[in-house]
C-alpha positions in Angstrom: -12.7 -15.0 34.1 -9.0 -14.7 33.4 -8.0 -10.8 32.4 -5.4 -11.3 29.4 -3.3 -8.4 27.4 -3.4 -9.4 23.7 -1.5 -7.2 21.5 -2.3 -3.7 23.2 -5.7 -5.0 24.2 -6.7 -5.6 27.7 -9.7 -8.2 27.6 -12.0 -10.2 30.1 -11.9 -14.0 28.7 -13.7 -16.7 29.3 -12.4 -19.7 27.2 -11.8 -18.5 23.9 -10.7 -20.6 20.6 -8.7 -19.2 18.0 -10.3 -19.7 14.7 -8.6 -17.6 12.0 -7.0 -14.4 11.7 -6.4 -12.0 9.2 -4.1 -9.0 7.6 -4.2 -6.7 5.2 -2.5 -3.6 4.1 -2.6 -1.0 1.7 -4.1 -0.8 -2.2 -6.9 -3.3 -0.8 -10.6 -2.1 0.1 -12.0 -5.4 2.4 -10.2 -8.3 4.1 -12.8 -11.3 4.1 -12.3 -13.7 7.1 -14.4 -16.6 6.2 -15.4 -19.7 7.2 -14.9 -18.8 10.7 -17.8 -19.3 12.5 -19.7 -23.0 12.6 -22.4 -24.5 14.7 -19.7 -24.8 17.5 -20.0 -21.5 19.1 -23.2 -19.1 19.6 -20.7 -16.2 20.6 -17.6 -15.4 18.9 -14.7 -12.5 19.6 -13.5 -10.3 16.7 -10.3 -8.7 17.7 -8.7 -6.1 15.6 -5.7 -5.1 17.9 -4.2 -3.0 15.4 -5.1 -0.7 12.5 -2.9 2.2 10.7 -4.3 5.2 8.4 -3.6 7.9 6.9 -6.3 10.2 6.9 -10.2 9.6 8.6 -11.5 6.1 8.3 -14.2 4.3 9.0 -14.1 0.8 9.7 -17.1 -1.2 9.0 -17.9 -4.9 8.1 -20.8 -7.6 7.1 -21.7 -11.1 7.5 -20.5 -13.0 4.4 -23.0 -15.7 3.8 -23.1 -19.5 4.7 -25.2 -20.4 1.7 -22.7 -19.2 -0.7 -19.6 -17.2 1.1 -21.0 -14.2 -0.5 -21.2 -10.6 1.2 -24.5 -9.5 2.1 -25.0 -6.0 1.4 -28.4 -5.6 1.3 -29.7 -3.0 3.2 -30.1 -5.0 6.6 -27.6 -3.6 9.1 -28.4 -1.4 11.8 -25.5 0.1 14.2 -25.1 2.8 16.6 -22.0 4.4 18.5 -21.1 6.7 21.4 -17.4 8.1 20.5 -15.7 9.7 23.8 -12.6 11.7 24.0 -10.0 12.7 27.0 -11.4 16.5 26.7 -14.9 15.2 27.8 -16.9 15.9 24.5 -19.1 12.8 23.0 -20.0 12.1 19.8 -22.6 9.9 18.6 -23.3 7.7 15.8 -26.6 6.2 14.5 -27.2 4.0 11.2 -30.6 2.2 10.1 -31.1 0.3 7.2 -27.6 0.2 6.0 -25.4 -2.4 3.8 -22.8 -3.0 6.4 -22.1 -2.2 10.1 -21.3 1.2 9.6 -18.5 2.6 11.7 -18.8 0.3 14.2 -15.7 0.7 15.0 -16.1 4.7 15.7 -14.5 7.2 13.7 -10.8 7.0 13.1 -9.2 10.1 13.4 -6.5 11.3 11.0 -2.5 10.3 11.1 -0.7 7.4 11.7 -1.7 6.4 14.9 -2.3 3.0 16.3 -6.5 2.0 16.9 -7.3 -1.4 18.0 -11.2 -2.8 19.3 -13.1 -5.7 20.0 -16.5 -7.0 18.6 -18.6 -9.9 20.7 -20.7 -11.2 17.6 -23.6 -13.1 18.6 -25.6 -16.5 16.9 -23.8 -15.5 13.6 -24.3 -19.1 12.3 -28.2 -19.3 13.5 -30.4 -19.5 10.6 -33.1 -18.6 12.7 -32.2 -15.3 14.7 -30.5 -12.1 14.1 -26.9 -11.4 14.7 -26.0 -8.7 16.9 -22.9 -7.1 17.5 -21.3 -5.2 20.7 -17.2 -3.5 21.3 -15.1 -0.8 22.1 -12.8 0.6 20.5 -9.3 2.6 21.2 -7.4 5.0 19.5 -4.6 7.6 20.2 -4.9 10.9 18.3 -3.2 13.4 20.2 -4.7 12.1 23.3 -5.9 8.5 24.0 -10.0 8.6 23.0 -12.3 5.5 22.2 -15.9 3.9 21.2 -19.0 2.0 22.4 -20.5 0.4 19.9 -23.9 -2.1 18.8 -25.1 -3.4 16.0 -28.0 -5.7 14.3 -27.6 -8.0 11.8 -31.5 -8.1 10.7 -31.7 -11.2 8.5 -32.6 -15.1 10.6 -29.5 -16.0 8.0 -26.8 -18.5 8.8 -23.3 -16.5 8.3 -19.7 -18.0 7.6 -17.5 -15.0 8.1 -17.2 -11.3 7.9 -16.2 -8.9 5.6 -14.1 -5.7 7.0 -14.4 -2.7 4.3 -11.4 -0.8 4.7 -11.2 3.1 3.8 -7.9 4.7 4.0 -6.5 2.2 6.2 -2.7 1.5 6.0 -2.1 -1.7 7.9 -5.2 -3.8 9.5 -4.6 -7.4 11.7 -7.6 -9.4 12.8 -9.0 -12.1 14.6 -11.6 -14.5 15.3 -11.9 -16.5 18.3 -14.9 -18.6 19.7 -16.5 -18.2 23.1 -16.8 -22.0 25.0 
């Protein structure tokens, strides 16, 4: 394992590919990264090392489809979250049978602050398993705070790319690299 810093992120890497990144900034309500993930990888990294608001946000995505690059928003998506803060109080976040990954990125708090994560998304492009999801999150409101969080994709479906619904959020950069 090699320990890299990639834009305000300090990751653990293995041998990563980059595959596609992303930006978008205000006025728009998803960024759709497709065509990302292939039968070349069973793991992939989503990095999102930085992401401006300006008032609460919630960051949450889906898979777009294989068959047709389509979102899928049917009701299919579990995710859960512990949100922890420098004062020592926890939060917690719990979804079931939602249309996207729901705040898997924690909650955002309010002002213009930078937040960054990553996602490990696993067998996206398996047609014949789930896709799960696991990261952490930073963010620096006032004092420096962050996010464990899981997910389940619960559909054997073969996925191309995400989706990121954006609520509120200024400036967003993201990318998508494959696990060798």
């Amino acid at each position: 394992y090699i320990s890299i810093w990639h834009k305000g992120i300090f990751i653990m890497a293995t041998n990563l590919e980059f595959i596609k990144s992303a930006t978008a900034s205000g006025g728009v309500n998803t960024l759709d990264i497709s065509d990302c993930f292939s039968a070349k990888y069973d793991v992939y990294e989503l990095f999102i090392p930085k992401i401006d608001l300006s008032s609460n946000a919630y960051l949450n995505f889906r898979f777009l489809k294989a068959s047709d690059g389509t979102a899928d928003s049917t009701s299919n998506y579990d995710s859960a979250g512990l949100m922890f803060s420098p004062s020592g109080a926890f939060g917690e976040n719990r979804y079931t049978n939602s249309t996207n990954l729901s705040n898997v990125f924690g909650l955002i708090n309010i002002g213009s602050y930078n937040t960054g994560g990553k996602l490990t998304i696993y067998n996206p492009f398996s047609s014949s398993s789930y896709t799960f999801v696991a990261g952490h999150t930073v963010n620096w409101y006032s004092n420096l705070g962050g996010s464990k969080n899981i997910g389940v994709h619960k559909v054997a479906q073969s996925n191309s790319g995400i989706q990121i619904l954006l609520s509120n959020i200024d400036f967003v950069e993201a990318s998508i690299y494959g696990v060798k």
